[in-house]
C-alpha positions as CSV (number, residue, x, y, z in Angstrom):
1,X,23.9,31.3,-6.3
2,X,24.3,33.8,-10.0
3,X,23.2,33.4,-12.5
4,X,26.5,32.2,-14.3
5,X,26.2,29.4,-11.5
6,X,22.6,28.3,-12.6
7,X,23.5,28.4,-16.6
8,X,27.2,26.7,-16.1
9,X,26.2,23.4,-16.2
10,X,23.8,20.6,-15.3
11,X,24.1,17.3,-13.0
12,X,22.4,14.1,-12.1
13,X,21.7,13.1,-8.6
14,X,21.8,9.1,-7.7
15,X,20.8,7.5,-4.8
16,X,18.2,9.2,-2.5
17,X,18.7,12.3,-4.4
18,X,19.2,13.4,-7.9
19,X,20.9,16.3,-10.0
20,X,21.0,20.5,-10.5
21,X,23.5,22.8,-11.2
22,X,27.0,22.4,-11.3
23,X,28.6,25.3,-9.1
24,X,32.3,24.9,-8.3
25,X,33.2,22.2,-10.9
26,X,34.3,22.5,-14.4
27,X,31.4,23.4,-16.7
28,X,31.5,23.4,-20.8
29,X,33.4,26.0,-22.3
30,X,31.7,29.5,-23.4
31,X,30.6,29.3,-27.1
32,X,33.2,29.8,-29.5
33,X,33.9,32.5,-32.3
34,X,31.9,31.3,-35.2
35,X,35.1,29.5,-37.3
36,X,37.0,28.7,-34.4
37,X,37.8,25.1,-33.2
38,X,35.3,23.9,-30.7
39,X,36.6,23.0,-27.4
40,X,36.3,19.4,-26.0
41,X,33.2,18.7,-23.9
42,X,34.5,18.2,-20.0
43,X,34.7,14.8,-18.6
44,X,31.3,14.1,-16.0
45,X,32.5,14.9,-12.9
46,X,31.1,12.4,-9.6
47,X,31.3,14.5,-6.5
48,X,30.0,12.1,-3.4
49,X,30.1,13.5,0.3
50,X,33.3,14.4,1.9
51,X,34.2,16.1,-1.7
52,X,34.6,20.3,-0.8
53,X,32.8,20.7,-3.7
54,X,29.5,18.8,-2.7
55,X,28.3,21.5,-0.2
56,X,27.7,23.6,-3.3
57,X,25.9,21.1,-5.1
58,X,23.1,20.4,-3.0
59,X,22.4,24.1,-1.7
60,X,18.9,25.0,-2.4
61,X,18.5,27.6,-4.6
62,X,14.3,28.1,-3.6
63,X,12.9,26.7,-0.7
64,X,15.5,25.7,2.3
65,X,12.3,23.7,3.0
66,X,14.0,21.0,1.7
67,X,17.8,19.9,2.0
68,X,18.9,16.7,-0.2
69,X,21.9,14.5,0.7
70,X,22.6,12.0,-2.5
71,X,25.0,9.9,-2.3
72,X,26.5,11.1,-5.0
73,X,26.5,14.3,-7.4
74,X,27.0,13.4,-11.3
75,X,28.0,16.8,-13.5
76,X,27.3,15.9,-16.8
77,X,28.4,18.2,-19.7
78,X,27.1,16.0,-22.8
79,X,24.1,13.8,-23.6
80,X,26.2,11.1,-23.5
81,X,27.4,11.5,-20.0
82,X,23.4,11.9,-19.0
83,X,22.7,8.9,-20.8
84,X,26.0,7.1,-18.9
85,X,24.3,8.6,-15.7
86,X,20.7,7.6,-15.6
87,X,21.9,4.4,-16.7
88,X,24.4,3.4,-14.4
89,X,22.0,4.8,-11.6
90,X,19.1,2.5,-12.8
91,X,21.8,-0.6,-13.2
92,X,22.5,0.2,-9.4
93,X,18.9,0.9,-8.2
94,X,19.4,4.0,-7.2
95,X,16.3,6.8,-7.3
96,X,17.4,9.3,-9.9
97,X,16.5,13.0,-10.6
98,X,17.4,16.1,-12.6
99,X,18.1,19.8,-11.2
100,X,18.8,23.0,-12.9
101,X,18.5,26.5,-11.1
102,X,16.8,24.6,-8.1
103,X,13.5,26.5,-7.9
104,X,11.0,23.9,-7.0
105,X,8.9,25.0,-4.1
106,X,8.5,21.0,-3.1
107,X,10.6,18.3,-2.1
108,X,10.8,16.5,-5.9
109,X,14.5,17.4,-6.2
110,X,15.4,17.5,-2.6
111,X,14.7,15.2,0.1
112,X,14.8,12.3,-1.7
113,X,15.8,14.5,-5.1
114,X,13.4,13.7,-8.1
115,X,13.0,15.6,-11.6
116,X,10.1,18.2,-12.2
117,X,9.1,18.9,-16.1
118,X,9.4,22.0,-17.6
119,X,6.8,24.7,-17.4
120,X,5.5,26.4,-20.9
121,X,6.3,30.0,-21.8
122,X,7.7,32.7,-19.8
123,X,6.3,35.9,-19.6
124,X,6.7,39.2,-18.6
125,X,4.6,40.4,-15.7
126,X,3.6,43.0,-13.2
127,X,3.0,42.2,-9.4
128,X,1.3,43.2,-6.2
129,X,1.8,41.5,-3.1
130,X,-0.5,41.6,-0.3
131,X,2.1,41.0,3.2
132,X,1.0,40.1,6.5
133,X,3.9,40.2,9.3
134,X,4.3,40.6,12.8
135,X,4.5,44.3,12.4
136,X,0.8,44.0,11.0
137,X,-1.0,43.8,7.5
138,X,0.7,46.0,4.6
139,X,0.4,46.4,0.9
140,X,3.6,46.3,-1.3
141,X,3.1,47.7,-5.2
142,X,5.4,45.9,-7.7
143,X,6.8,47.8,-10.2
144,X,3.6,49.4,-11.6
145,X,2.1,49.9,-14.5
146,X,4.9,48.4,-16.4
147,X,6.4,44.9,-17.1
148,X,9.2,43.4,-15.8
149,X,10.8,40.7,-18.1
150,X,11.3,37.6,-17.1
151,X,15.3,37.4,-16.9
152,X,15.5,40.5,-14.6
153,X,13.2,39.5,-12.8
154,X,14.8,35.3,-11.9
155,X,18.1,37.3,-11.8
156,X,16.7,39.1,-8.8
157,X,15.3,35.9,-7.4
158,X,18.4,34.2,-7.9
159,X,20.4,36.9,-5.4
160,X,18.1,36.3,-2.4
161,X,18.8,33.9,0.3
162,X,16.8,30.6,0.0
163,X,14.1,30.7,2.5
164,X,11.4,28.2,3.9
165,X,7.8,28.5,3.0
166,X,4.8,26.8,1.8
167,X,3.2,28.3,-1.3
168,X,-0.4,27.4,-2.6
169,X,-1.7,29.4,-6.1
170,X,-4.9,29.4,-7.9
171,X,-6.0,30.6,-11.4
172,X,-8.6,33.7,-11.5
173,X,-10.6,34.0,-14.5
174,X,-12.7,36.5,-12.9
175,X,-12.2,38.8,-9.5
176,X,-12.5,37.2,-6.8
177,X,-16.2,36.9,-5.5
178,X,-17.4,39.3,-2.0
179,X,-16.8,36.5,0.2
180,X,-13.5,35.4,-0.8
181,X,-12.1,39.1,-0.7
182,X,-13.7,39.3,2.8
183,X,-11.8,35.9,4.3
184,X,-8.4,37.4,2.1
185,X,-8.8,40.7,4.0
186,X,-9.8,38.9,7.5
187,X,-6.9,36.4,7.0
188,X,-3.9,39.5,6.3
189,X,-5.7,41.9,8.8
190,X,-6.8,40.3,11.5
191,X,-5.8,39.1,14.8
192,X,-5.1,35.2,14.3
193,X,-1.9,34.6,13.2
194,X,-0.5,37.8,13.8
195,X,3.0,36.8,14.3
196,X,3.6,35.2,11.1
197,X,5.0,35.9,8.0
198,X,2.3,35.4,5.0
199,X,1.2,36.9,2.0
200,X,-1.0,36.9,-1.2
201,X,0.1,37.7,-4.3
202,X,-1.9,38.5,-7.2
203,X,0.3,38.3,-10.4
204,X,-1.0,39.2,-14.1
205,X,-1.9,36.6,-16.4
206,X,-3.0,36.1,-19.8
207,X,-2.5,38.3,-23.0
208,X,-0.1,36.0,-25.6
209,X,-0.3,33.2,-22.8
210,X,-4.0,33.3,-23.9
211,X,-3.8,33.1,-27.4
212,X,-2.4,29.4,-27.3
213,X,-5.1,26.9,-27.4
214,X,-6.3,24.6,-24.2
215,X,-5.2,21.9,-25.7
216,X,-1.8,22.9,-27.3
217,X,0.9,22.5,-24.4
218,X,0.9,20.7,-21.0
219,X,-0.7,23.7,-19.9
220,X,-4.6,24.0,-20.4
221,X,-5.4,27.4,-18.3
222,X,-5.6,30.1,-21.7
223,X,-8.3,32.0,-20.2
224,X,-6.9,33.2,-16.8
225,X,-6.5,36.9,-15.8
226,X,-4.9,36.3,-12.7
227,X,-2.8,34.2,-10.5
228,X,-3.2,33.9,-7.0
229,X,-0.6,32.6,-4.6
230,X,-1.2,32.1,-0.8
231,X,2.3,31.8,0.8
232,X,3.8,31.3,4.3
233,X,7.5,31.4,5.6
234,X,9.7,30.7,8.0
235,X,13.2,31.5,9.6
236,X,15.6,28.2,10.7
237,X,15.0,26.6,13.7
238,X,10.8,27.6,14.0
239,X,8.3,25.7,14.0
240,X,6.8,25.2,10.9
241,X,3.4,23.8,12.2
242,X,2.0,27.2,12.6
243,X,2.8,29.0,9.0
244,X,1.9,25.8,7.6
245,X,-1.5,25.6,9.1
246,X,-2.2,29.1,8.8
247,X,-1.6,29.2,4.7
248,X,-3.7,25.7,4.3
249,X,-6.7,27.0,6.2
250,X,-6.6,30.4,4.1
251,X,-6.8,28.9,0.8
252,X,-8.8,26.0,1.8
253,X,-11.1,29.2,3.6
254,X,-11.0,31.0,-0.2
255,X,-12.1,28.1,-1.8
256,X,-14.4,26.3,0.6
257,X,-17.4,26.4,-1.7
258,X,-15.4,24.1,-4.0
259,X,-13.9,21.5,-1.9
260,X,-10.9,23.6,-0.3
261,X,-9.2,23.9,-3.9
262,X,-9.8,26.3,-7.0
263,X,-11.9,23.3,-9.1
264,X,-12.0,24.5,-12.6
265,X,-15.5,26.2,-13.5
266,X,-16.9,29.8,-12.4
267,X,-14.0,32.1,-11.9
268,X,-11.7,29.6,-11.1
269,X,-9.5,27.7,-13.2
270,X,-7.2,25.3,-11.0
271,X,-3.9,25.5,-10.4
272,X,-0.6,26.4,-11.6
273,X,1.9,23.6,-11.9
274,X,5.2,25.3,-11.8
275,X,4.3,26.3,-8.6
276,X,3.6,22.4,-7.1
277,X,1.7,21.7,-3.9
278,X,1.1,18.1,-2.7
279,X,-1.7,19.2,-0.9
280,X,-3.7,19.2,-3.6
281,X,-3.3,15.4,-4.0
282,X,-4.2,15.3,0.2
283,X,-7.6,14.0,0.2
284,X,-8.3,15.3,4.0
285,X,-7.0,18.6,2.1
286,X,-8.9,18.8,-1.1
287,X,-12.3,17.4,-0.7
288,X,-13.1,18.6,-4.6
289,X,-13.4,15.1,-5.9
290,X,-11.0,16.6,-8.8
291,X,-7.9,14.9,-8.8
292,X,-4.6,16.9,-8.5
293,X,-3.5,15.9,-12.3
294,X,-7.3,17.6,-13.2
295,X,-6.3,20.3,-11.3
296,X,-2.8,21.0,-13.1
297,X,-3.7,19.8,-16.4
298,X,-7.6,19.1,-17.1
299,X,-8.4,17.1,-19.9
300,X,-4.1,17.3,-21.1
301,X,-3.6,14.2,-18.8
302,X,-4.4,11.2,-20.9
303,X,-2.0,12.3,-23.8
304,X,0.8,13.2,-20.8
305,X,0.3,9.3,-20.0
306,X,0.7,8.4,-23.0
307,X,4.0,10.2,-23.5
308,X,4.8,8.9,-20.1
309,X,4.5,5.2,-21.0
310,X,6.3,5.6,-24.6
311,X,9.7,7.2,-22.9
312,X,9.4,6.5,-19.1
313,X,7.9,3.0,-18.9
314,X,9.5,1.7,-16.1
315,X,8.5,5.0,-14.2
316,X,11.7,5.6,-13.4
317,X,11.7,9.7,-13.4
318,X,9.0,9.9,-10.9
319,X,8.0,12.1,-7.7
320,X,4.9,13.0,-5.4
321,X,3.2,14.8,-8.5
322,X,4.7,13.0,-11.6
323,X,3.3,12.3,-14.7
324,X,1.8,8.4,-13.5
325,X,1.7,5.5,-16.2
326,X,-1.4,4.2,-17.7
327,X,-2.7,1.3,-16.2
């Protein structure tokens, strides 16, 4: 996948799965010269199985976790054609979603597709990535002191091979406490779990993310400093029982004092819903008492319903960790 692929165009998904990306099919025309004569949008395309170009429409671009198979691929160009789309899918029953670059690190778009909602600003950042592998624990610096913007940075994501893995993250307002850097060490140094690929990353957070009010976006963490993210991962053809298991007792491990998730209070400060995890809405998995939409969006969720029910009554955009309806 390029980046040209991911920016071409977009595409609606009916049936058990729903859209992303056009690569492969005709995609609107570049902008024009200011003066010049636009160019006419392209017809929606439907590509269905069987079609050479539907391989390339469902590839992951993320997590090879998950591997949809709609019955049929709508490339839209227009908001016409997407209105045409979702409503000939609804008219036909069929479950509908909405892809773009393909990075969600669940199954909402694949397997059966479904649409995610955008995340709120994108910032530069610096990383450092704490690696555990079968060779043994080691410690990988980002890029240092300095930031790497955004762009570069997806455009580098966007040129490595989809993989499978299960990632978990967590806001830090403050450092993590003694006893959570002594399981984090334990759990990248020691013995269990020595043949498998996992990590923890701490990235930096805050600065201008910061300065936006709780209350402002969506997004209601403004006081973070870090984010943590536990991951695991896994070739084609293992197991993934024992990655799996592995990450969810480690964060579950970190955070035991709260219910086996980051609850918001103290130096935590939930969790960050670009990067989804339907764990969190497990309740064998997060014995917290605070519900998964707490966890993502604290006291934002009412007004989020409220949206919902005003353009999405029928719930018909909907996935493990949607938006629900008001009852």
């Amino acid at each position: 996948m390029t980046r040209r692929g991911v920016l071409a165009g977009a595409a609606v998904w009916g049936g058990t799965a729903a859209g992303l990306v056009a690569q492969g099919v005709a995609a609107p025309a570049a902008s024009a010269a200011p003066g010049a004569a636009k160019a006419p949008p392209a017809d929606a395309v439907t590509v269905a199985p069987g079609d050479p170009r539907y391989p390339s429409l469902i590839h992951r671009g993320c997590n090879a976790r998950f591997v949809g198979r709609p019955d049929y691929v709508r490339v839209v160009s227009t908001t016409g054609q997407v209105v045409d789309a979702v409503r000939q899918a609804v008219r036909e029953g069929r479950r509908i979603a909405v892809r773009s670059g393909g990075h969600c690190f669940e199954n909402f778009v694949d397997d059966p597709a479904f649409w995610t909602p955008p995340d709120a600003a994108r910032n530069a950042c610096s990383t450092t990535t704490w690696r555990r592998s079968a060779g043994g624990s080691t410690r990988s610096p980002g890029p240092g002191p300095g930031e790497v913007p955004w762009l570069r940075a997806a455009g580098a994501v966007q040129g490595t091979a989809p993989a499978r893995f299960k990632a978990k993250t967590a806001y830090l307002r403050k450092r993590f406490t003694d006893g959570q850097a002594e399981v984090a060490y334990e759990r990248l140094s020691g013995t269990a779990g020595a043949d498998l690929d996992g990590s923890l990353w701490l990235v930096s957070y805050g600065g201008r993310v910061n300065t936006v009010a709780s209350d402002a976006t969506a997004v209601a963490q403004r006081d973070a400093i870090l984010k943590a993210i536990y991951t695991a991962s896994w070739e084609a053809g293992q197991d993934d029982g024992p990655p799996l298991a592995w990450v969810r007792d480690f964060y579950r491990t970190v955070y035991a004092d709260t219910g086996g998730v980051p609850a918001p209070g103290g130096a935590n400060d939930a969790s960050f819903v670009n990067y989804p995890d339907t764990d969190l809405a497990d309740p064998a998995l997060n014995t917290s008492g605070v519900p998964w939409h707490t966890l993502y969006y604290k006291d934002n969720y009412p007004r989020l319903q409220r949206i919902k029910a005003r353009w999405d009554p029928r719930d018909e955009f909907r996935h493990a960790l949607s938006v629900r309806p008001p009852r």
